[in-house]
Backbone as JSON Lines, residues from 0, in Angstrom:
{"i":0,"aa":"X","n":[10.47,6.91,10.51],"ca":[9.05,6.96,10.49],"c":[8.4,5.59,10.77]}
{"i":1,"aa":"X","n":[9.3,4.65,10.99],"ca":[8.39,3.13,11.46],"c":[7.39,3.61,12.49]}
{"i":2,"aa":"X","n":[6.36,2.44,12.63],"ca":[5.56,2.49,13.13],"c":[4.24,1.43,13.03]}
{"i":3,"aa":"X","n":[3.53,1.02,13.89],"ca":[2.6,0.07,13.89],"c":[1.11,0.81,14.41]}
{"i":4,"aa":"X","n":[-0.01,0.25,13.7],"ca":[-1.32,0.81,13.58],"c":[-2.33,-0.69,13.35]}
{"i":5,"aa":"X","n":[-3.36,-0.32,13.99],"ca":[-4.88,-1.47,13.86],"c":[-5.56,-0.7,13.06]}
{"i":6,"aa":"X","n":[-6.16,-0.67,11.79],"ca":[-6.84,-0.42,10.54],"c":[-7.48,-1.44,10.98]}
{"i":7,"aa":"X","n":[-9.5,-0.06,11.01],"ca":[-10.66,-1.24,10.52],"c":[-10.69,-1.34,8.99]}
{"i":8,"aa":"X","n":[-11.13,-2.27,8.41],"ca":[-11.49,-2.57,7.29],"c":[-12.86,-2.21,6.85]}
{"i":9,"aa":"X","n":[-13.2,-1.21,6.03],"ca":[-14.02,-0.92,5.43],"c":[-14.8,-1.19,4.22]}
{"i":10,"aa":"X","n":[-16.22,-1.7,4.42],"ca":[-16.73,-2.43,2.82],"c":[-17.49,-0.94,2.37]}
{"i":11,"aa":"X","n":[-17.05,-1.72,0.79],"ca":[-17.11,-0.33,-0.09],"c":[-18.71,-1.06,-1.0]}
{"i":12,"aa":"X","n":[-19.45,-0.06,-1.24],"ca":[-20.03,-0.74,-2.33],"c":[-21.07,-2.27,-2.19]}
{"i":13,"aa":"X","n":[-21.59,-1.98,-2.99],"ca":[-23.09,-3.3,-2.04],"c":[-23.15,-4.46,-2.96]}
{"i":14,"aa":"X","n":[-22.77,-4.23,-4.69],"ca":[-23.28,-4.8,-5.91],"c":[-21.69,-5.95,-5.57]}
{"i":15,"aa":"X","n":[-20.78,-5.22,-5.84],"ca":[-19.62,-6.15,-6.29],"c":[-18.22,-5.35,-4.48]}
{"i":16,"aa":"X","n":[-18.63,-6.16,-3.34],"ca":[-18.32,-5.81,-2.52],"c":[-16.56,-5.74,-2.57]}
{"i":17,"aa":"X","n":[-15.94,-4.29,-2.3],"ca":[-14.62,-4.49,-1.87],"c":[-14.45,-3.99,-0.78]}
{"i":18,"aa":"X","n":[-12.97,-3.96,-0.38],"ca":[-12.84,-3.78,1.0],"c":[-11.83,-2.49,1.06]}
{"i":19,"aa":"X","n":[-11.72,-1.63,1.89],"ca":[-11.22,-0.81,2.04],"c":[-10.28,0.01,3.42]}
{"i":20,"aa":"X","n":[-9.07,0.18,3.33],"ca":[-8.56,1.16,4.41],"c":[-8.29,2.2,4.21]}
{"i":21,"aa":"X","n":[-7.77,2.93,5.43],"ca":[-7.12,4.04,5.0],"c":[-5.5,4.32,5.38]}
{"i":22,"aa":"X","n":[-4.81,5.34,4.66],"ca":[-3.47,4.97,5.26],"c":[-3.52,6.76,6.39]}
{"i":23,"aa":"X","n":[-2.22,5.81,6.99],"ca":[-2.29,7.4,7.79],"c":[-1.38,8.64,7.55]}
{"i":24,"aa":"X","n":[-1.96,9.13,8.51],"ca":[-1.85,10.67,7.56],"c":[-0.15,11.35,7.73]}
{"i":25,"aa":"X","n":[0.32,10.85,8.72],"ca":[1.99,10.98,9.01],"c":[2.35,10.41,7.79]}
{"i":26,"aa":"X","n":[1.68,8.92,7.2],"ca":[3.36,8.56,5.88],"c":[2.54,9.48,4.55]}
{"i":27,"aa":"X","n":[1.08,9.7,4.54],"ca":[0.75,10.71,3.48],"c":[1.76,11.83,3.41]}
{"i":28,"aa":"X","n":[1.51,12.49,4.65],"ca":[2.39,13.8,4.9],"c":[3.8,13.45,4.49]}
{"i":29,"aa":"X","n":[4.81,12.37,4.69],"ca":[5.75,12.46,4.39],"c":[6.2,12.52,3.08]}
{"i":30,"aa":"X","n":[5.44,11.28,2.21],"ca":[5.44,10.95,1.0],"c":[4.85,12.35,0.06]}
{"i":31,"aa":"X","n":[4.39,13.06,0.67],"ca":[3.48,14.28,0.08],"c":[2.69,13.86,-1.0]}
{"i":32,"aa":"X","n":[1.34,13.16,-0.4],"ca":[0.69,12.58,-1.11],"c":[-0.7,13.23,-1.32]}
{"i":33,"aa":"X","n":[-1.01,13.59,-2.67],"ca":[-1.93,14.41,-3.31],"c":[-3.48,13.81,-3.31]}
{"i":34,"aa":"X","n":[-4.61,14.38,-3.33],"ca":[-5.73,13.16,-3.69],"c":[-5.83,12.73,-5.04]}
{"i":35,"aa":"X","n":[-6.21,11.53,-5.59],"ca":[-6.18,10.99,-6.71],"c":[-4.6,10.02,-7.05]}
{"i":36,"aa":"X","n":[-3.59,10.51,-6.1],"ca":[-2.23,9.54,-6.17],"c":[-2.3,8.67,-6.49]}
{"i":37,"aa":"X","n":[-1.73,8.05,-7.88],"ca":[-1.48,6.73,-8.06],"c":[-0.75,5.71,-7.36]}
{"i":38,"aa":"X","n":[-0.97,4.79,-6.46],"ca":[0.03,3.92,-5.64],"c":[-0.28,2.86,-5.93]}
{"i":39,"aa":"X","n":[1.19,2.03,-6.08],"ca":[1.25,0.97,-6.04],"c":[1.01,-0.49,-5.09]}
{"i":40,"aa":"X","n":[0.38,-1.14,-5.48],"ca":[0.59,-2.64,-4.55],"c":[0.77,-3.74,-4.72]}
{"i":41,"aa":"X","n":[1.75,-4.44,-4.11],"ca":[1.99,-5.54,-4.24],"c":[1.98,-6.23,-3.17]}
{"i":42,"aa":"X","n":[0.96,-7.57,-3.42],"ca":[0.41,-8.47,-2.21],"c":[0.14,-10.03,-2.96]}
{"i":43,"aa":"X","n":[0.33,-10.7,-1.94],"ca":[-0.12,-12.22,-1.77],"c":[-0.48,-12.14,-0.27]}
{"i":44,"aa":"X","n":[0.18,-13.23,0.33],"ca":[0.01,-12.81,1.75],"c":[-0.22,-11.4,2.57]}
{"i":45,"aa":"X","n":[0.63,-11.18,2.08],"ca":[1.12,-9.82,2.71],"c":[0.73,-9.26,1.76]}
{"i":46,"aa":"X","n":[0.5,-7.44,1.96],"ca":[0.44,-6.38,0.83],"c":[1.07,-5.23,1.3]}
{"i":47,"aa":"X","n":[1.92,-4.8,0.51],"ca":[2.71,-3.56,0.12],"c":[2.32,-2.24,-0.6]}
{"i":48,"aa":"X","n":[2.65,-1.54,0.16],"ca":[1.76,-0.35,-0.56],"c":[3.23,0.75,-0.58]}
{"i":49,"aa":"X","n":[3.46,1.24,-1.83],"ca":[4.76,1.51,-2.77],"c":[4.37,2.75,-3.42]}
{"i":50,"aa":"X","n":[4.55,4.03,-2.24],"ca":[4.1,5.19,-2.94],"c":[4.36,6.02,-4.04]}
{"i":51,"aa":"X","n":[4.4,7.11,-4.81],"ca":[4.55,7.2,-6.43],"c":[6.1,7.6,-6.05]}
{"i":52,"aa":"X","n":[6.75,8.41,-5.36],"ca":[7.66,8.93,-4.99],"c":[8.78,8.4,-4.49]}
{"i":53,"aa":"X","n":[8.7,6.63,-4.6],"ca":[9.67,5.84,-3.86],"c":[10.85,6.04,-4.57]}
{"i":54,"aa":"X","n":[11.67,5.97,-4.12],"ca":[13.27,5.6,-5.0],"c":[13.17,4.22,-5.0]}
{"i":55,"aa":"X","n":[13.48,4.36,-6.8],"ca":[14.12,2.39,-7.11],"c":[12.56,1.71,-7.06]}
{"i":56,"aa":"X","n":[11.43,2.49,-7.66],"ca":[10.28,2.28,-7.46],"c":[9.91,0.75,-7.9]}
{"i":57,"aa":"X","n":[10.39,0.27,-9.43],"ca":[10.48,-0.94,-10.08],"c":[11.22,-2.09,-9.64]}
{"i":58,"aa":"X","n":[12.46,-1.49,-8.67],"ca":[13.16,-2.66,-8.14],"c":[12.6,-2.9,-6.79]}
{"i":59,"aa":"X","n":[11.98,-2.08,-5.43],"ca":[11.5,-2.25,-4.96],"c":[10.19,-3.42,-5.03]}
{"i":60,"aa":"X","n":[9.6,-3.16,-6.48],"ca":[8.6,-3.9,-6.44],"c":[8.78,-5.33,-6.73]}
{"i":61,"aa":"X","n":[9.92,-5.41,-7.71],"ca":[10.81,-6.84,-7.71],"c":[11.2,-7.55,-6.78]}
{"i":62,"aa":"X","n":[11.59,-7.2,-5.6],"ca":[12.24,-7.27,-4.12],"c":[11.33,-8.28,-3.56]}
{"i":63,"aa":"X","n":[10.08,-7.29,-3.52],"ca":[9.19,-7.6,-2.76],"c":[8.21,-9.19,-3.43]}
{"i":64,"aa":"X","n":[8.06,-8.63,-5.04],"ca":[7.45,-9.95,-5.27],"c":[8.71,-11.33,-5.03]}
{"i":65,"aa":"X","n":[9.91,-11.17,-5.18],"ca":[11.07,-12.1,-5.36],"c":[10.65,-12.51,-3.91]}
{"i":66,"aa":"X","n":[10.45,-11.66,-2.62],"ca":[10.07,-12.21,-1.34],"c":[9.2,-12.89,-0.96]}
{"i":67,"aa":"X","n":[8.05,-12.72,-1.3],"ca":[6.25,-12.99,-1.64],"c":[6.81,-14.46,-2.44]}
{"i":68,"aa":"X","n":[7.49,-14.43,-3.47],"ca":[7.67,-15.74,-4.09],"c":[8.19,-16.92,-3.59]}
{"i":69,"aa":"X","n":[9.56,-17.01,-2.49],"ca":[10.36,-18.02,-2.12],"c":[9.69,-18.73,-1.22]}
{"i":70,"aa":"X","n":[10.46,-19.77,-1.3],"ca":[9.99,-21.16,-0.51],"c":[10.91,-21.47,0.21]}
């Protein structure tokens, strides 16, 4: 299922502005992702988005910050 996509960025909200995307609907569909899904993210540079259904969900997220971390 790799794959590459251009996401506009969407501002949410006028008082305390955030920003917003959307994901697409092929890794929804795969992940079988419900509305209201809790997902995970982990970002510095980069951000990771770690759906509820991952295998090794906690070590995945270790991985990734241990990556995000080195020098």
């Amino acid at each position: 299922m790799p794959s590459k996509e251009t996401r506009s960025l969407v501002e949410i909200g006028s008082k305390n502005r955030s920003g917003a995307i959307t994901l697409p609907k092929p890794w929804l569909d795969f992940w079988k992702m419900k509305k209201k899904a809790k997902i995970s993210i982990v970002y510095d540079s980069i951000l990771v988005v770690i759906p509820p259904g991952y295998p090794d969900k906690e070590g995945i997220e270790e991985k990734v910050k241990d990556f995000l971390l080195e020098k």
